[in-house]
N, CA and C of each residue as an Amber inpcrd file, in Angstrom:
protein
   255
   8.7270000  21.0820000  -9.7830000   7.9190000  19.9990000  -9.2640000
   6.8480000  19.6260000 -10.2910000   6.5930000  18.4570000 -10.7780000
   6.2910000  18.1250000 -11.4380000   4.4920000  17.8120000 -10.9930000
   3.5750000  17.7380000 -12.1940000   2.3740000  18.4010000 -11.4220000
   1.8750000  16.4420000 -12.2390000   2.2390000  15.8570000 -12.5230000
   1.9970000  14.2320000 -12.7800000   2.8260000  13.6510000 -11.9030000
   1.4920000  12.7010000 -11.8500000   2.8930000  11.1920000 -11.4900000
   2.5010000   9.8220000 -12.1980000   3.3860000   9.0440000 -12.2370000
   3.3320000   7.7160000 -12.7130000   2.7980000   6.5950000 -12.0060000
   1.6470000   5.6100000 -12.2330000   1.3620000   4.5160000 -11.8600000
   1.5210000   3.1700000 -12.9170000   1.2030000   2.5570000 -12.8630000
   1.4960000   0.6240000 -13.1860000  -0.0880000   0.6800000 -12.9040000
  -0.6300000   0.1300000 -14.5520000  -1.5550000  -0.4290000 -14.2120000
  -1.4050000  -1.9950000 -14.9530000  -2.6090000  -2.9220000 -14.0340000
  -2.4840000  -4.0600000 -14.5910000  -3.6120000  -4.7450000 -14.9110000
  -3.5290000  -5.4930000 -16.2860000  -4.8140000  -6.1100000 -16.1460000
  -5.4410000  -7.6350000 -16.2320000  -5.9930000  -8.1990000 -15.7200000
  -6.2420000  -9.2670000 -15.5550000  -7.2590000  -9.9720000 -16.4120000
  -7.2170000 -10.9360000 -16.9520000  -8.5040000 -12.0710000 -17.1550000
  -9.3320000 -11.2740000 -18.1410000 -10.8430000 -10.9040000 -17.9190000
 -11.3260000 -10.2230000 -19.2450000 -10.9320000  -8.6410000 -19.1230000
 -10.2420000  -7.6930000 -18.1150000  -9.9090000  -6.7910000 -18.7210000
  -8.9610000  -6.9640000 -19.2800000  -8.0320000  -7.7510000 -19.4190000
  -6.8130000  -7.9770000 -19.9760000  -6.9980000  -8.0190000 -21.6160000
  -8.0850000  -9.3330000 -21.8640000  -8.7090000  -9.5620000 -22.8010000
  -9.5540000  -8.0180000 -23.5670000 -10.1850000  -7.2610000 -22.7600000
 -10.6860000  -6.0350000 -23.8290000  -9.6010000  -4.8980000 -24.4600000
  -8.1030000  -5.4610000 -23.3120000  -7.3010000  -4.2400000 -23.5910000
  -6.5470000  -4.6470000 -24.6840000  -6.3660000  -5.9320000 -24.5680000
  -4.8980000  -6.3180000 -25.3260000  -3.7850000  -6.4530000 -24.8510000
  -3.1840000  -6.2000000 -23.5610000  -2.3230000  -6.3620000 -23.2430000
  -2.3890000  -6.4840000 -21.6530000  -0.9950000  -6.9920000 -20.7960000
  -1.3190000  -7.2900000 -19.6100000  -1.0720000  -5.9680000 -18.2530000
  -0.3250000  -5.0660000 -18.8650000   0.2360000  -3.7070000 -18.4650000
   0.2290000  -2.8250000 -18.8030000   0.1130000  -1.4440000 -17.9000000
   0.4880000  -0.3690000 -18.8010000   1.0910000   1.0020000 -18.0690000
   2.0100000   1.5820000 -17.9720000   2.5610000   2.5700000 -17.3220000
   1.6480000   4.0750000 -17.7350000   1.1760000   4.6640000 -16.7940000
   0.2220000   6.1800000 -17.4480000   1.0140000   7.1680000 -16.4480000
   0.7970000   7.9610000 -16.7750000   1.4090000   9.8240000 -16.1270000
   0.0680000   9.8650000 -16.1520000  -0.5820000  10.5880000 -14.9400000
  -1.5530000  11.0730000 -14.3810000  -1.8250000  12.3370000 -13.5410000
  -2.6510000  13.1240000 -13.7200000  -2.3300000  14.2490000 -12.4010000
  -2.6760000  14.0420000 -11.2450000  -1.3960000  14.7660000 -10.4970000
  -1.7770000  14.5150000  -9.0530000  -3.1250000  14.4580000  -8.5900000
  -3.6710000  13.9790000  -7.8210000  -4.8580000  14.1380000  -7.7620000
  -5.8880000  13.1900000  -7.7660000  -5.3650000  12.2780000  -9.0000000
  -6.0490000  11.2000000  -9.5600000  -6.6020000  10.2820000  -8.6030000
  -7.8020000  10.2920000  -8.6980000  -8.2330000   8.7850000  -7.7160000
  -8.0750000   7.5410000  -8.4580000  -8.1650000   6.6470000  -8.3650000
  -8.3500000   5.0500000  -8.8570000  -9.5350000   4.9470000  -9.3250000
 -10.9780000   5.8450000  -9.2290000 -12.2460000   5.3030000 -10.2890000
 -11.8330000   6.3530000 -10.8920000 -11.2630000   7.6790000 -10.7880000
 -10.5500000   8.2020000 -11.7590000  -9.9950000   8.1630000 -12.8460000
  -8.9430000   7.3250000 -12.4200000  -7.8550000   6.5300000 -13.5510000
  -8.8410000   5.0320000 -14.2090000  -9.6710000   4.7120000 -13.8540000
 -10.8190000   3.8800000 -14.2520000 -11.7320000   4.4680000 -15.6720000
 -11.9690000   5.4950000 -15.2740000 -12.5250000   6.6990000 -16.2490000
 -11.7860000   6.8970000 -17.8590000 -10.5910000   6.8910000 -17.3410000
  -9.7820000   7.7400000 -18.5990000  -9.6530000   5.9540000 -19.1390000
  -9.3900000   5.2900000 -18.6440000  -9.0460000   3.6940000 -19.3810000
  -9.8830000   3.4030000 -20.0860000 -11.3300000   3.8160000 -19.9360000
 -12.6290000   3.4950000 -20.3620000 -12.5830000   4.4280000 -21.3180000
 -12.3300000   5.1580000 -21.6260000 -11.9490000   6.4410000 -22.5890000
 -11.4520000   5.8130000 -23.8600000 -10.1250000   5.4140000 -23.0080000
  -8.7710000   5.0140000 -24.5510000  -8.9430000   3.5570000 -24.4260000
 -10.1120000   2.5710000 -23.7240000 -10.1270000   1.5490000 -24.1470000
 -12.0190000   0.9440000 -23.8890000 -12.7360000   1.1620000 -25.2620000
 -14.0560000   0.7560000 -24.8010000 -14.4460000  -0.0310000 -24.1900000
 -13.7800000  -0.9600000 -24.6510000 -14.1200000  -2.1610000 -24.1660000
 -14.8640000  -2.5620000 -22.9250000 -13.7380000  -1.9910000 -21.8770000
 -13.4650000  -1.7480000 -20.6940000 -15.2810000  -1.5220000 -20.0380000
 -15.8220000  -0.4120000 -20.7080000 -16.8230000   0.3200000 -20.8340000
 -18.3830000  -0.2440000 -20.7220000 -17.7790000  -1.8390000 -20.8050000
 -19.4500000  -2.5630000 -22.0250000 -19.9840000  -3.2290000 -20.1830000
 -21.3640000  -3.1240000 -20.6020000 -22.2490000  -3.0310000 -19.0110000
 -21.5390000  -4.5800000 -18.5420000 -21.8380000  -5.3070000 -19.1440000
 -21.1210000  -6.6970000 -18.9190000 -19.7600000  -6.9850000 -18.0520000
 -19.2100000  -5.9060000 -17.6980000 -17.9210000  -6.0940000 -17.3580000
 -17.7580000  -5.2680000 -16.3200000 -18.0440000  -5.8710000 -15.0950000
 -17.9030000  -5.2700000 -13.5490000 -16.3400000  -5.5270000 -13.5330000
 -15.7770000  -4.2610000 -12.9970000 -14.2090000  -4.3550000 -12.7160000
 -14.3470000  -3.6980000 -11.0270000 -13.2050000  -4.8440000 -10.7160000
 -13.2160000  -4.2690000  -9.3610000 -11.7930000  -3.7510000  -9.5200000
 -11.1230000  -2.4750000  -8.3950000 -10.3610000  -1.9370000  -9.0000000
  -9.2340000  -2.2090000  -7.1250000  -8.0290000  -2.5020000  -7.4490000
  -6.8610000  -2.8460000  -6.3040000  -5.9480000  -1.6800000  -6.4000000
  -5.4450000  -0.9180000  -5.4190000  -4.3700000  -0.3560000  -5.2420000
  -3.5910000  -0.5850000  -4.2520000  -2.0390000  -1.1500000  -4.8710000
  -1.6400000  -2.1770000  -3.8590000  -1.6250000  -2.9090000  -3.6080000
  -2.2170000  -3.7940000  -3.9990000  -3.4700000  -4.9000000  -3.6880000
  -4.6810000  -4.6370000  -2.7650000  -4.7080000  -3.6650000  -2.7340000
  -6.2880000  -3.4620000  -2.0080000  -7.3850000  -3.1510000  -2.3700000
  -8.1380000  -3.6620000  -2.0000000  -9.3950000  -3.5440000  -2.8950000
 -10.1230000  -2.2050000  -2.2720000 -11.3220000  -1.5260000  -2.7920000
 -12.1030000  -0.5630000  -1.7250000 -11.6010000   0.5120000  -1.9750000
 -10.0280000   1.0740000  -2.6970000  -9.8020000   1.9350000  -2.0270000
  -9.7200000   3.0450000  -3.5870000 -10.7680000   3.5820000  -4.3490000
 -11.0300000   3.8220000  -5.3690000 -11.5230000   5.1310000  -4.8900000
 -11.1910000   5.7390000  -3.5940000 -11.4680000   7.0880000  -3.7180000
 -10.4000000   8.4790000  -3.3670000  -9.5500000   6.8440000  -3.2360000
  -8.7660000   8.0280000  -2.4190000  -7.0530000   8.1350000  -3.3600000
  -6.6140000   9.4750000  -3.6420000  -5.7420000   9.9750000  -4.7330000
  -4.9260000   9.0620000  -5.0550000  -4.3890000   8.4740000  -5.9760000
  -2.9790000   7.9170000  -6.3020000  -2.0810000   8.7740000  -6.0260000
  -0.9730000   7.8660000  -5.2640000   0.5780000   8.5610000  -5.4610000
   1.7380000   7.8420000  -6.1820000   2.6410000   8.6120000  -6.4860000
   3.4230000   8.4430000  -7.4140000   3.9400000   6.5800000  -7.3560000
   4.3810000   6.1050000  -8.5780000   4.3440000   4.8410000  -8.2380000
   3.5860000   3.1880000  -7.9560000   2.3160000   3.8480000  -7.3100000
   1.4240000   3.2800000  -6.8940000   1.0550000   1.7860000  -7.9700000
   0.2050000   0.9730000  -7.7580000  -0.1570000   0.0680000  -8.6310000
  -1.3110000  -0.3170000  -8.6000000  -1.9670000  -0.1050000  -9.7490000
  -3.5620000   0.0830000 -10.3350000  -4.2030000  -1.4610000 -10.5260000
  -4.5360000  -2.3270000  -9.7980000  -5.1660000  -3.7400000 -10.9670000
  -6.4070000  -3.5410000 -11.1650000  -6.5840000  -4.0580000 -12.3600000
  -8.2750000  -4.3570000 -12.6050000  -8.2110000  -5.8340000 -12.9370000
  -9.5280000  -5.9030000 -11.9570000 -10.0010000  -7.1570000 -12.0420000
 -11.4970000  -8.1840000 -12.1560000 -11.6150000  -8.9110000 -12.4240000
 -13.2630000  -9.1450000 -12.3120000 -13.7790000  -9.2490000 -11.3390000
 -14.5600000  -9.3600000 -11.1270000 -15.4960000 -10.0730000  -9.8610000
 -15.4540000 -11.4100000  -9.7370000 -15.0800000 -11.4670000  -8.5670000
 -14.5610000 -13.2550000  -8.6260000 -16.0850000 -13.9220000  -8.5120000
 -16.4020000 -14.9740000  -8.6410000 -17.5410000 -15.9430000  -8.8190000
 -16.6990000 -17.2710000  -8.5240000 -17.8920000 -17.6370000  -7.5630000
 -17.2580000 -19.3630000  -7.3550000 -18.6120000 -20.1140000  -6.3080000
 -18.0980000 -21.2840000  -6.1250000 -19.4600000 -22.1820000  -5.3590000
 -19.0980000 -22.9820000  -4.7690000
């Protein structure tokens, strides 16, 4: 039994823009929450990192739910904070 699992992350608009690309498949340990897996992105991508850049984080499409473990499969978005009038 394998002590990782795999998620899909995706990124949108300016995280897309700090990463370089629009996707990315990670092996993670069980365990992992979503500000978790937020953490390590900010790690292997600064960008991500800079105060300027509120990411709100979807699993599933759901928003909010950044505390509770990823399971295998699952799907990670980051996204901005929407603004509008």
């Amino acid at each position: 039994m394998s002590s990782e699992i795999t998620v899909t992350v995706k990124f949108f608009a300016a995280t897309r823009d700090a990463v370089g690309m629009a996707r990315e498949t990670r092996d993670v340990p069980k365990g992992t929450t979503a500000d978790q897996l937020l953490d390590i992105l900010k790690q292997d991508h600064p960008a991500l990192d800079e105060p300027s850049k509120q990411i709100i984080v979807a699993v599933n499409k759901e928003t909010g739910k950044g505390d509770r473990p990823l399971k295998d499969g699952d799907e990670v978005a980051l996204l901005p904070p929407v603004s509008g009038g």
